[in-house]
C-alpha positions as CSV (number, residue, x, y, z in Angstrom):
1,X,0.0,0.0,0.0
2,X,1.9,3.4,-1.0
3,X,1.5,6.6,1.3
4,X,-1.1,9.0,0.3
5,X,-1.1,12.7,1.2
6,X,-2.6,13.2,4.6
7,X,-2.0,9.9,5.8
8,X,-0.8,11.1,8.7
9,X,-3.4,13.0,10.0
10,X,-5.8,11.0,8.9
11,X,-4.6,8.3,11.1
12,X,-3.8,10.8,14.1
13,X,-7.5,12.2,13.8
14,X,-8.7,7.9,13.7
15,X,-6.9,7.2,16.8
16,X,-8.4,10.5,18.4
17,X,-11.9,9.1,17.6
18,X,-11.7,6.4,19.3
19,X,-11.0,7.8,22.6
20,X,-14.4,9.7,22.2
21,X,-16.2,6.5,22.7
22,X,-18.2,6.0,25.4
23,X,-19.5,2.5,25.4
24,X,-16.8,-1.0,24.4
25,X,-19.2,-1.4,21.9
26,X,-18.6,1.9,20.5
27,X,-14.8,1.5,20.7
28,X,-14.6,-1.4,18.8
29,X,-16.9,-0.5,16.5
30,X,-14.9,2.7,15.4
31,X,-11.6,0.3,15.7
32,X,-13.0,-2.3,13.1
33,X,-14.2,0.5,10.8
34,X,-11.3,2.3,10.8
35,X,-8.8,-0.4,10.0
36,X,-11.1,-1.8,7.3
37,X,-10.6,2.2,5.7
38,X,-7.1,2.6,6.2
39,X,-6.1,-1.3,5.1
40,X,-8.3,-1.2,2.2
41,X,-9.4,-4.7,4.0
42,X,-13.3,-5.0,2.7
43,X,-13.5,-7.6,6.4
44,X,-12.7,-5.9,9.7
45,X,-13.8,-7.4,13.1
46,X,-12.8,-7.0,16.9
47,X,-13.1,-8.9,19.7
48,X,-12.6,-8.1,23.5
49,X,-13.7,-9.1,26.9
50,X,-12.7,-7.6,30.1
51,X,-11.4,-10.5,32.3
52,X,-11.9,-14.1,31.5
53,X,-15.2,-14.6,33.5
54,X,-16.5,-11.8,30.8
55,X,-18.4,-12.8,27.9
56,X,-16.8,-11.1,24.6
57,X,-17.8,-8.2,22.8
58,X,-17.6,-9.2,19.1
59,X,-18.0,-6.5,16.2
60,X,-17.4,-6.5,12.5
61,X,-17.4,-4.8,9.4
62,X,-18.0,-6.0,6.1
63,X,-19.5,-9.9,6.8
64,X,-21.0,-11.8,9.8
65,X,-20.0,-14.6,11.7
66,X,-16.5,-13.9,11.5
67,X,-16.3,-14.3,15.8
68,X,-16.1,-17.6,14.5
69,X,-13.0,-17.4,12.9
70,X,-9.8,-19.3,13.7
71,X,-8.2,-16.2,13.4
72,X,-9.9,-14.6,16.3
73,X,-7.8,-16.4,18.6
74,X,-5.1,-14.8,19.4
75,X,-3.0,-17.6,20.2
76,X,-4.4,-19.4,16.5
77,X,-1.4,-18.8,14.8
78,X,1.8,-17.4,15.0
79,X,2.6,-14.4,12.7
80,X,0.5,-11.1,12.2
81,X,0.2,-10.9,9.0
82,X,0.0,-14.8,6.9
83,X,-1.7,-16.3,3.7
84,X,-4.2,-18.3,4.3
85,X,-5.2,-21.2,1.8
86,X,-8.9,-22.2,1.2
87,X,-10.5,-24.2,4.4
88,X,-13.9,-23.6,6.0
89,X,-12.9,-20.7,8.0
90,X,-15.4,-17.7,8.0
91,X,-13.2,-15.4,6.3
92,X,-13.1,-17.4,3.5
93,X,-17.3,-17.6,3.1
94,X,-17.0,-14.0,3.8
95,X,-14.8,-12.8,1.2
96,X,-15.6,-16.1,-1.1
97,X,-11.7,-16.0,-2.5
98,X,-9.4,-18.6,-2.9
99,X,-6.5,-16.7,-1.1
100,X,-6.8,-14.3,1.6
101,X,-4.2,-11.9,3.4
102,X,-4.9,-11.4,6.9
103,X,-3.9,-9.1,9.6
104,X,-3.9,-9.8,13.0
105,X,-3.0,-7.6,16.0
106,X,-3.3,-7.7,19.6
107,X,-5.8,-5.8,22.0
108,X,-2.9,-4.7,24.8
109,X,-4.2,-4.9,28.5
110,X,-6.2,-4.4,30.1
111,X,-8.8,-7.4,29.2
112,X,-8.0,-9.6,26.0
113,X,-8.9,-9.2,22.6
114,X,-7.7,-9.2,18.8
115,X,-8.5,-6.8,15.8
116,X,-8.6,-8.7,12.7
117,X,-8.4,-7.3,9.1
118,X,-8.6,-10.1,5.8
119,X,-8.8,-9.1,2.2
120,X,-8.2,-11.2,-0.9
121,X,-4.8,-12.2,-1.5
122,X,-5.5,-10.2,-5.2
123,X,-5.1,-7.3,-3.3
124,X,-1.4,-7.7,-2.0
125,X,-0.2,-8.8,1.9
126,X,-0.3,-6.6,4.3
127,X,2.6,-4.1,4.8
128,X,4.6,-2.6,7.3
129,X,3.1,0.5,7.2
130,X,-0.9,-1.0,7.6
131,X,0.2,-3.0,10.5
132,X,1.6,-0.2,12.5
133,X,-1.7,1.4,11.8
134,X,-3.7,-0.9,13.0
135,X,-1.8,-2.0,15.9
136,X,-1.7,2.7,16.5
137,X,-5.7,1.8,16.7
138,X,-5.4,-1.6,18.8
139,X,-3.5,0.8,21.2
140,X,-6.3,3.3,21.7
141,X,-8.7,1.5,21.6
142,X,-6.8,-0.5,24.8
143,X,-6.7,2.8,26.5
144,X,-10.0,3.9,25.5
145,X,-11.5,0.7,27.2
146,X,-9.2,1.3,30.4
147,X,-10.5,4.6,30.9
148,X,-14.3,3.2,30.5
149,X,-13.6,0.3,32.7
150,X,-11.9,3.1,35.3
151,X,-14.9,5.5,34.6
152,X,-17.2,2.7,35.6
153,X,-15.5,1.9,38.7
154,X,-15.3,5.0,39.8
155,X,-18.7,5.9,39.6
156,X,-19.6,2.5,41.3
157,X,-17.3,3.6,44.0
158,X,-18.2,7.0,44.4
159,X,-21.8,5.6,44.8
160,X,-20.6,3.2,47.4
161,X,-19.4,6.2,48.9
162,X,-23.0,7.8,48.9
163,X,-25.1,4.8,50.6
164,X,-21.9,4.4,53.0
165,X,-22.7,7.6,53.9
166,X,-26.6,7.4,53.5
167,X,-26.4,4.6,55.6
168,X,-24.1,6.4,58.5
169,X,-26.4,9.1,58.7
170,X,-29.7,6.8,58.8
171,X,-27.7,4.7,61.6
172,X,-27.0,7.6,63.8
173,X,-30.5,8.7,63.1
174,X,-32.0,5.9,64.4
175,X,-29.2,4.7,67.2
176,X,-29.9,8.3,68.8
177,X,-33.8,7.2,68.6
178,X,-32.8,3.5,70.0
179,X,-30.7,5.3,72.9
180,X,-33.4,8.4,73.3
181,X,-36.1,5.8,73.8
182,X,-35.4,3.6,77.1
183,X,-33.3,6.7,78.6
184,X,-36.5,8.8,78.4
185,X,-38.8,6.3,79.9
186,X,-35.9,5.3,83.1
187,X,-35.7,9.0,84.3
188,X,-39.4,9.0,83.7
189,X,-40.1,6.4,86.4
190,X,-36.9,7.5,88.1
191,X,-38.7,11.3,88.7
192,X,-41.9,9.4,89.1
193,X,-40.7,7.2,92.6
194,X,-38.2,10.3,93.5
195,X,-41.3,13.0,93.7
196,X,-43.9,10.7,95.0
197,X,-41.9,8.2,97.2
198,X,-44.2,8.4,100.5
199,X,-47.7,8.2,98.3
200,X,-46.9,5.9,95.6
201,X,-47.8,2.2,97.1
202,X,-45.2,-0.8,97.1
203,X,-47.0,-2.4,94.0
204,X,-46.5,0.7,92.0
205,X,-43.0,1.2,92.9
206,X,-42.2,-2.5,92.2
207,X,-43.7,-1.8,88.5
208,X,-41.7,1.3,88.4
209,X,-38.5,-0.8,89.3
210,X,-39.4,-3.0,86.6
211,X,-39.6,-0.5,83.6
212,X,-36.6,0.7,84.9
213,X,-35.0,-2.8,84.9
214,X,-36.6,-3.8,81.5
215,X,-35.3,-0.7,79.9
216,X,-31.6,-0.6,81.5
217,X,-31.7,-4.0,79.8
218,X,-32.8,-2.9,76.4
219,X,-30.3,0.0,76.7
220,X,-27.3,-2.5,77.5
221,X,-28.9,-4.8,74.5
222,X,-28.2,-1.7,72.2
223,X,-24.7,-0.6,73.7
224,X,-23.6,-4.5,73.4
225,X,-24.7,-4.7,69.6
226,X,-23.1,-1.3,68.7
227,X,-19.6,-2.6,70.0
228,X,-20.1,-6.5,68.6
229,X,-20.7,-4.4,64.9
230,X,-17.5,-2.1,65.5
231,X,-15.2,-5.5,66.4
232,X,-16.9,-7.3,63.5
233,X,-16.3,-4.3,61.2
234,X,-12.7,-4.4,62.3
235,X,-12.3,-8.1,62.1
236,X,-11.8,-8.1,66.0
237,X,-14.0,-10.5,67.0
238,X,-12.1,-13.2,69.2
239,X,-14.4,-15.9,70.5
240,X,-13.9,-17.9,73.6
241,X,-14.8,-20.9,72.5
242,X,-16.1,-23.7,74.9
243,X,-18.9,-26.0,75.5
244,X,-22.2,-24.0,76.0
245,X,-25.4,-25.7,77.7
246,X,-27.7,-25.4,75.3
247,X,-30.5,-25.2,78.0
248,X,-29.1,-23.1,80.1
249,X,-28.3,-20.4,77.1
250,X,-31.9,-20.5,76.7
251,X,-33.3,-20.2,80.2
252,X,-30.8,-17.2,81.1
253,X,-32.2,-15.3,77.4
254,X,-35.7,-16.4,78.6
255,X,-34.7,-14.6,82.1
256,X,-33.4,-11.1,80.3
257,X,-36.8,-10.9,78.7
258,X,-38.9,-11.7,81.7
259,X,-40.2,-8.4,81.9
260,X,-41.2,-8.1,78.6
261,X,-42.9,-11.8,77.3
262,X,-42.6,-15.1,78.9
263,X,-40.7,-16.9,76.5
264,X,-41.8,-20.8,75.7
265,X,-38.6,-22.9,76.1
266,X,-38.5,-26.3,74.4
267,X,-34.9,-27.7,74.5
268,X,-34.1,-31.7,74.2
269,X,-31.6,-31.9,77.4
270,X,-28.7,-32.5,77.7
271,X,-28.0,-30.6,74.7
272,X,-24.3,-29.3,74.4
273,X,-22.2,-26.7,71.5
274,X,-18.9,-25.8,71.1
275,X,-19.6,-22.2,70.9
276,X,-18.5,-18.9,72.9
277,X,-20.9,-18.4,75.7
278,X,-21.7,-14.7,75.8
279,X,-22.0,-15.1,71.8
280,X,-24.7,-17.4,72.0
281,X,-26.9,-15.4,74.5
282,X,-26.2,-12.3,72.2
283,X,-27.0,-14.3,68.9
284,X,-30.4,-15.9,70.8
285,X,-30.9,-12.0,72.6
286,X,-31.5,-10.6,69.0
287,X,-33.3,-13.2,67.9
288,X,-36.0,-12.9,70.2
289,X,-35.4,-9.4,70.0
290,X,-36.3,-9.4,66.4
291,X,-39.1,-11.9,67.2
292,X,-40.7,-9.1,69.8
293,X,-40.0,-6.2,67.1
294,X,-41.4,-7.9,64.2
295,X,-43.5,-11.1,65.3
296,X,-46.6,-12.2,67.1
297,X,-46.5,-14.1,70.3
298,X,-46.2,-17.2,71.3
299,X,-42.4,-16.3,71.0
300,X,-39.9,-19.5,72.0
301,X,-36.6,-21.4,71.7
302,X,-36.3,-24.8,70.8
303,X,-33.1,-27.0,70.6
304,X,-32.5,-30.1,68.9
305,X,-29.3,-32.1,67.5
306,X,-29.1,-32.6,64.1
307,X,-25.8,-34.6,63.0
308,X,-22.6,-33.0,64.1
309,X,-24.9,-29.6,64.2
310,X,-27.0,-28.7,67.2
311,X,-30.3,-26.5,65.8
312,X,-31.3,-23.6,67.9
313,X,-34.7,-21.9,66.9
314,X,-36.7,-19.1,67.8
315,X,-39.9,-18.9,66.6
316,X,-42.8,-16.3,66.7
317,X,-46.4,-16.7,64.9
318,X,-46.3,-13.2,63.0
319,X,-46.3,-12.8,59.5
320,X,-42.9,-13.6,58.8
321,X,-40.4,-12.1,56.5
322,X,-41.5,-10.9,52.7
323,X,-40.1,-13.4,50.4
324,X,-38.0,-10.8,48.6
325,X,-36.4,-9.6,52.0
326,X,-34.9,-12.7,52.8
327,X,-32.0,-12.6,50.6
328,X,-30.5,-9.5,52.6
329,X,-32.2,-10.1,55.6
330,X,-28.8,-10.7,57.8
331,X,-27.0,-7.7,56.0
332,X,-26.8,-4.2,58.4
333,X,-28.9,-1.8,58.0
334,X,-31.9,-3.7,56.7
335,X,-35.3,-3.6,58.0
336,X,-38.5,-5.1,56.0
337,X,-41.1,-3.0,55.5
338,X,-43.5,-5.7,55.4
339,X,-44.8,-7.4,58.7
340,X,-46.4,-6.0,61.8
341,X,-44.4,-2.8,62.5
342,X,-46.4,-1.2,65.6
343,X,-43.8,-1.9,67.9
344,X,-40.8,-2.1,64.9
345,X,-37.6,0.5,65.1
346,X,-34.3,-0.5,65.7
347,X,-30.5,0.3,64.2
348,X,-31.0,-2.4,61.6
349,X,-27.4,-4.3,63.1
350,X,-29.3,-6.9,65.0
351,X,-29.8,-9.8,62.1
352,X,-25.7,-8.3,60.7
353,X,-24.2,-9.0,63.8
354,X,-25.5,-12.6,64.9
355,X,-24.4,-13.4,61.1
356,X,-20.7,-12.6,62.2
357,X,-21.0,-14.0,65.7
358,X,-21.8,-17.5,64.9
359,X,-19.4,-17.9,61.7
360,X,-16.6,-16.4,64.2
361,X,-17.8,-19.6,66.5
362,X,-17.7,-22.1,63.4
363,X,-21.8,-21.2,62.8
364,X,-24.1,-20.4,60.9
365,X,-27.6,-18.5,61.0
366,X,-31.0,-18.8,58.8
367,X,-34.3,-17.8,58.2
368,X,-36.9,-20.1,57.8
369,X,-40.9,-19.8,57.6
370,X,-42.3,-20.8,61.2
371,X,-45.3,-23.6,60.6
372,X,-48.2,-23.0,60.9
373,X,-47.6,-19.7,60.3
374,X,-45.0,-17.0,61.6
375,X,-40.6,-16.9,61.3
376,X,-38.1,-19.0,62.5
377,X,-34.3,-17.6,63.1
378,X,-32.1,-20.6,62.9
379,X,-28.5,-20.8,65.0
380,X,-26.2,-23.6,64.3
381,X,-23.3,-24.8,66.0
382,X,-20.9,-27.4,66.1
383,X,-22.3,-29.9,68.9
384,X,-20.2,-30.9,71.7
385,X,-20.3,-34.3,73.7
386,X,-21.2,-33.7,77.7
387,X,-18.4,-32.2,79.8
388,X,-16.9,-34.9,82.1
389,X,-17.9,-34.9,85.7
């Protein structure tokens, strides 16, 4: 092929084009239609992918099909430019020529890919001069697809960025509520006993004792999730594993929420798990928590041993959790908006944390729907044999 006036900017203006892209469709189209120009090459075609798990993007110029070429793999042959002799290749139905020059070049990195550029063998090989061309476009259109695969990732970054920060705002929104809540209603009942000591009667105070109680306990429920979710955040979480009485978990959880529901205990004794004992309680604390929040009574626990698992379950005969919820129902900062929500508010960490506690123990948790009717949060643990003596 012999140099033509204006070559050179012709080529420097094709190259600019490419970079104005703004889709990897886009890019390669411009890329294949531009080398088919400049080569005199009536078949152009490109194909890329961004990493091997990515299906290709194949486009092409002048016939269809050619993604099915031999010559689209890049480790096919092992020169740029070659002859190739009549076989059932693509090109060859393409171009319908007994002889055809062809022009491979190399997408650079980032990703894979080839641009591929045939003609009939009539027309002369491909020079020097056309394959620094269309490796100059290969080029580009490598760092044209680099800047859209960085463009992408930026934006998805910058827009982790936004519900990171979204979701900090909504969680001090709604821990100041959590915290505002029980301290409101213990200096309430605090004042109430201090100003009318001598009038109010034993009964009353011994109620008053016990909203005060109850809602210590839901405040130190609150504090103790709000530092399990920092240590699990920082990958700090450092379980004392040992063996746990599985009925004994349940009767001390059952006692924390005496005040507030009488919880149904059902547990096949003796019923051990190698777990971390304060874990547990907070795991099974939640739970019920969540079953108080979101659930209808009867709310209980009930243990059984399933293989080398023991099964911990709390149940509640609500409404249980919308179908489409349940997929993110242990990530933070998640609360369905389906369900009985009278009584619901919370920081969204519960479900989170008792996800991290019990795979820090070896665990695992799970939603299930209750039978009849209602949830069912599952804990499972490694079972233990009975401690000696």
């Amino acid at each position: 092929m012999t140099e033509q006036p204006g070559r050179t900017a012709a080529v420097l203006d094709a190259v600019a084009a490419i970079g104005r892209e703004r889709s990897a469709d886009g890019i390669l189209r411009r890329v294949v239609r531009l080398a088919s120009e400049l080569t005199d090459a009536p078949l152009a075609a490109a194909q890329w992918r961004a990493s091997t798990d990515d299906d290709p993007v194949t486009v092409s110029v002048g016939a269809g099909g050619v993604e099915h070429s031999e010559w689209m793999d890049d480790g096919g042959h092992g020169g740029l430019r070659s002859t190739a002799e009549p076989s059932d290749d693509a090109m060859f139905a393409a171009l319908d020529v007994p002889k055809i020059a062809v022009l491979r070049v190399s997408l650079p990195p980032p990703g894979g890919g080839v641009v591929l550029a045939a003609r009939p063998l009539d027309s002369g090989q491909f020079t020097d001069d056309e394959e620094t061309v269309v490796t100059a476009l290969a080029t580009q259109a490598s760092v044209a697809l680099a800047a859209l695969s960085f463009d992408a990732e930026r934006r998805r970054f910058e827009e982790e960025l936004r519900r990171a920060e979204r979701l900090k705002t909504e969680f001090v929104a709604m821990t100041s509520h959590e915290l505002r809540t029980p301290l409101t209603s213990i200096r309430a009942a605090v004042s109430m006993v201090r100003s009318y000591w001598d009038t109010v009667t034993e009964d009353r105070k011994l109620r008053l004792l016990d909203v005060i109680e109850g809602q210590a306990q839901r405040l130190s429920r609150l504090v103790e999730n709000i530092l399990a979710a920092a240590n699990i955040e920082a990958g700090v979480v450092l379980p004392r594993v040992t063996t746990v009485d599985v009925k004994l978990a349940a009767e001390e959880v059952a006692r924390d929420f005496a005040a507030e529901i009488d919880l149904a205990i059902d547990v096949a004794a003796p019923l051990f798990a190698m777990a971390d004992p304060d874990h547990t309680r907070q795991i099974l604390v939640n739970f019920v928590g969540n079953s108080l929040k979101y659930g209808e009574p009867p709310v209980g626990i009930t243990a059984r041993r399933a293989g080398p698992l023991v099964e911990i379950r709390v149940t509640d005969e609500g409404v249980g959790v919308p179908l489409d919820f349940v997929p993110r129902l242990f990530d933070r900062f998640t609360q369905a908006s389906g369900g009985d929500t009278r009584h619901a508010s919370g920081s969204g960490l519960g479900l989170s944390i008792v996800k991290g506690l019990a795979e820090a123990c070896d665990g695992s948790v799970a939603y299930e729907p209750n039978q009849p009717r209602g949830a069912a949060f599952v804990l499972r643990l490694p079972a233990a044999d009975e401690p000696a003596g």
